[in-house]
VOPAPA-54408 format. One record per residue (C-alpha): residue number from 0; residue in one letter; x, y, z. Coordinates in steps of 0.05 Angstrom, whole numbers. Each point is the difference from the previous one (the first is absolute). Layout:
N
<node seq="NUM" type="A" xx="X" yy="Y" zz="Z"/>
...
REM end
This chain:
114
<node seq="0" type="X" xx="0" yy="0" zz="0"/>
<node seq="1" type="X" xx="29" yy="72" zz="-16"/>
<node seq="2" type="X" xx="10" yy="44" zz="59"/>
<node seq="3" type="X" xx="-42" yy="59" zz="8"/>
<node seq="4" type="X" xx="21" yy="64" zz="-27"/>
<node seq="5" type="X" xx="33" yy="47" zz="44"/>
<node seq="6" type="X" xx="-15" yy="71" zz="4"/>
<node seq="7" type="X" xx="48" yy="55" zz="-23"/>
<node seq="8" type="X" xx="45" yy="35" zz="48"/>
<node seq="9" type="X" xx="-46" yy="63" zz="-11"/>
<node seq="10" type="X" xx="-65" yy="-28" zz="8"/>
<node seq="11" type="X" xx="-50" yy="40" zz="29"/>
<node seq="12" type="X" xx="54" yy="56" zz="-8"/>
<node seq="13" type="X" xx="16" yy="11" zz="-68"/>
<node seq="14" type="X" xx="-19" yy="75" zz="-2"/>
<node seq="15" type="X" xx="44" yy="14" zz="53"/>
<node seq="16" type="X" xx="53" yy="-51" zz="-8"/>
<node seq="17" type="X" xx="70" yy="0" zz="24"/>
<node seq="18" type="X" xx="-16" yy="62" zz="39"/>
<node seq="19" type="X" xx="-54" yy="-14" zz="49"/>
<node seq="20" type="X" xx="16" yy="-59" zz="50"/>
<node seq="21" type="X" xx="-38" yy="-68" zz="-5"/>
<node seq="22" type="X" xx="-28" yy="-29" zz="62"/>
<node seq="23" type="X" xx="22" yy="-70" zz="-28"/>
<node seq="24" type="X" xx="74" yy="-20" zz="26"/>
<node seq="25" type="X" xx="11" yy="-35" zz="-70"/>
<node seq="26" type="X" xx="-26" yy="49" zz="-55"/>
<node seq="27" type="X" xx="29" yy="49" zz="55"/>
<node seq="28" type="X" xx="67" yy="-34" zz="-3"/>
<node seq="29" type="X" xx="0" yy="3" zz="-79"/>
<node seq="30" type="X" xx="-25" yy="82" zz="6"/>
<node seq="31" type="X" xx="72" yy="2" zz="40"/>
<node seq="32" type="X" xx="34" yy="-35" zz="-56"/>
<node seq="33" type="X" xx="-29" yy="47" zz="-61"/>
<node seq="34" type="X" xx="21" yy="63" zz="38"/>
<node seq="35" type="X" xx="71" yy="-29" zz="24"/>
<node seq="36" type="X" xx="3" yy="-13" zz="-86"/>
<node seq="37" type="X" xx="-25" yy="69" zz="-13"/>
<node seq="38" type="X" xx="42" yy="32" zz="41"/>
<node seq="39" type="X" xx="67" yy="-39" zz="-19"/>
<node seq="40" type="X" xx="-16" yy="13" zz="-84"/>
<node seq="41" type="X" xx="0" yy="70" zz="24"/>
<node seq="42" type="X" xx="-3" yy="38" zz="-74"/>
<node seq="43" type="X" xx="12" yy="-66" zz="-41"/>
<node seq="44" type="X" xx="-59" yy="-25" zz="-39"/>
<node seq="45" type="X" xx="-34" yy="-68" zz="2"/>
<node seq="46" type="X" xx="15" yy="-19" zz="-63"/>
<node seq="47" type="X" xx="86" yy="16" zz="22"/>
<node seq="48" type="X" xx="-15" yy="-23" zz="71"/>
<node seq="49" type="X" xx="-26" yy="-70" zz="-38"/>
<node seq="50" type="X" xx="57" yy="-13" zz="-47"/>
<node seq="51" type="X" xx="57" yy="14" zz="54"/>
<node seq="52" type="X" xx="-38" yy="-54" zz="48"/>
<node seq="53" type="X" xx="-2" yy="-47" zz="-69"/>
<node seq="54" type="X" xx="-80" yy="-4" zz="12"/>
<node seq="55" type="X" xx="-56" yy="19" zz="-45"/>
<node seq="56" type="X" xx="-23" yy="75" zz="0"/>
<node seq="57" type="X" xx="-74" yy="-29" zz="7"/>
<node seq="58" type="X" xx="12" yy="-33" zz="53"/>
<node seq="59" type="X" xx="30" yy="44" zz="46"/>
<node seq="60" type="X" xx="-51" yy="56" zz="-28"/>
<node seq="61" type="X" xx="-55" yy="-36" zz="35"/>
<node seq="62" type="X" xx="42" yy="-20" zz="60"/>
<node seq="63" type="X" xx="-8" yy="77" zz="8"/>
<node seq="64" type="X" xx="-73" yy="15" zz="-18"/>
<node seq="65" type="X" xx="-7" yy="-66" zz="64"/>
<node seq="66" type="X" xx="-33" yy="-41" zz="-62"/>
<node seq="67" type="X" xx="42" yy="-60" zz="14"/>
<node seq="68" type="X" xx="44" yy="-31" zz="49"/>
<node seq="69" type="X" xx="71" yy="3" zz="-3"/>
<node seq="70" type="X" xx="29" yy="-72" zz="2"/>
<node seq="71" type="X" xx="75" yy="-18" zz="29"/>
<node seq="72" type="X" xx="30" yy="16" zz="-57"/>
<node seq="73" type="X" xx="-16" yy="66" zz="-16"/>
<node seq="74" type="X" xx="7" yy="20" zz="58"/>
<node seq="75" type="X" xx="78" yy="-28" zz="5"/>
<node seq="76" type="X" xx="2" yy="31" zz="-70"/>
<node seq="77" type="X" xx="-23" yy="76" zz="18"/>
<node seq="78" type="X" xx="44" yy="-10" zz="68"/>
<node seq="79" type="X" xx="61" yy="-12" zz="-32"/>
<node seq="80" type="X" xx="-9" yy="46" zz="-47"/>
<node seq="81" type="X" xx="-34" yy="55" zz="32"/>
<node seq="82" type="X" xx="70" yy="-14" zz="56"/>
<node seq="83" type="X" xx="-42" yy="-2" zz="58"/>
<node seq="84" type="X" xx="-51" yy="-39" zz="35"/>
<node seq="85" type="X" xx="-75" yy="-1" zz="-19"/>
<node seq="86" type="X" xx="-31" yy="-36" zz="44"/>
<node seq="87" type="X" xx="-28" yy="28" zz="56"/>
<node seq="88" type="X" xx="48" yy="-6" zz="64"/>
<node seq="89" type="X" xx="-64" yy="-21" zz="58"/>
<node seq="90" type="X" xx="-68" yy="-27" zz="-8"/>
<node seq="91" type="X" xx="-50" yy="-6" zz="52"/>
<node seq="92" type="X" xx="-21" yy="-69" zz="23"/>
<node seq="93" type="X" xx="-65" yy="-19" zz="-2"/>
<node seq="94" type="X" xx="-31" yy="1" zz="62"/>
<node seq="95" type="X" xx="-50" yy="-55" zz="-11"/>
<node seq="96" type="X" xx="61" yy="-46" zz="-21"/>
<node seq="97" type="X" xx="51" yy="-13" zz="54"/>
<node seq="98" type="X" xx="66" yy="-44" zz="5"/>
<node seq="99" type="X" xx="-8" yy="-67" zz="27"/>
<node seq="100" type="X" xx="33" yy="-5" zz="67"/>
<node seq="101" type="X" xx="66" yy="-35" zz="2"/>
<node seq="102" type="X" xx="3" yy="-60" zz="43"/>
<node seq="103" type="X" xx="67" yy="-32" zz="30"/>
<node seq="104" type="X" xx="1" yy="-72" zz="5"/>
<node seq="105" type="X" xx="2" yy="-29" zz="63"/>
<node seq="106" type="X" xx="59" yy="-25" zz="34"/>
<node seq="107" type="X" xx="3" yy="-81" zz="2"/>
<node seq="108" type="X" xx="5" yy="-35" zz="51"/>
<node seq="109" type="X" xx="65" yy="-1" zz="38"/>
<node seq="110" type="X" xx="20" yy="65" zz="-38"/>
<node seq="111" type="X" xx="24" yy="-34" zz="-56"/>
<node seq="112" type="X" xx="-2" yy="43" zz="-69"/>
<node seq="113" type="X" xx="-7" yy="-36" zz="-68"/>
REM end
């Protein structure tokens, strides 16, 4: 069975996408990742920004516009050639997910350790 289709990282926000903050922590975390691009191609265009990261203008044109989702490899791509790091540095943790407790094994018997 397909999966479902995911929305864009602007949905619900494309008239105000990258510059209003999403209450989502992923399409949030990918509204960090468009400005962090923005800001790094400075004056270059998309279509120069593209070709120096070796990835299609297209694709990194709707990156932007938060009409797709940039996979691992555009993102290593734009980092590398951008010559700084995209990805956004801290992302809240979902507060209705939370880490499973660690547990330590109990000693054996007799203190032994295997």
């Amino acid at each position: 069975m397909p999966r479902p289709p995911r929305p864009n990282p602007n949905a619900g926000a494309e008239d105000t996408w990258p510059d209003q903050q999403l209450d989502d922590p992923v399409h949030e975390t990918a509204r960090q990742f468009v400005l962090k691009v923005r800001d790094a191609m400075a004056s270059s265009s998309i279509r120069s920004t593209a070709t120096l990261a070796g990835i299609d203008h297209n694709t990194l044109r709707h990156v932007l516009a938060g009409e797709s989702w940039p996979d691992l490899i555009v993102i290593s791509r734009l980092e590398r050639a951008l010559g700084t790091r995209l990805w956004p540095e801290t992302v809240e943790r979902s507060s209705r997910r939370k880490p499973p407790a660690r547990q330590r094994p109990e000693p054996s018997a007799g203190g032994a350790r295997a």
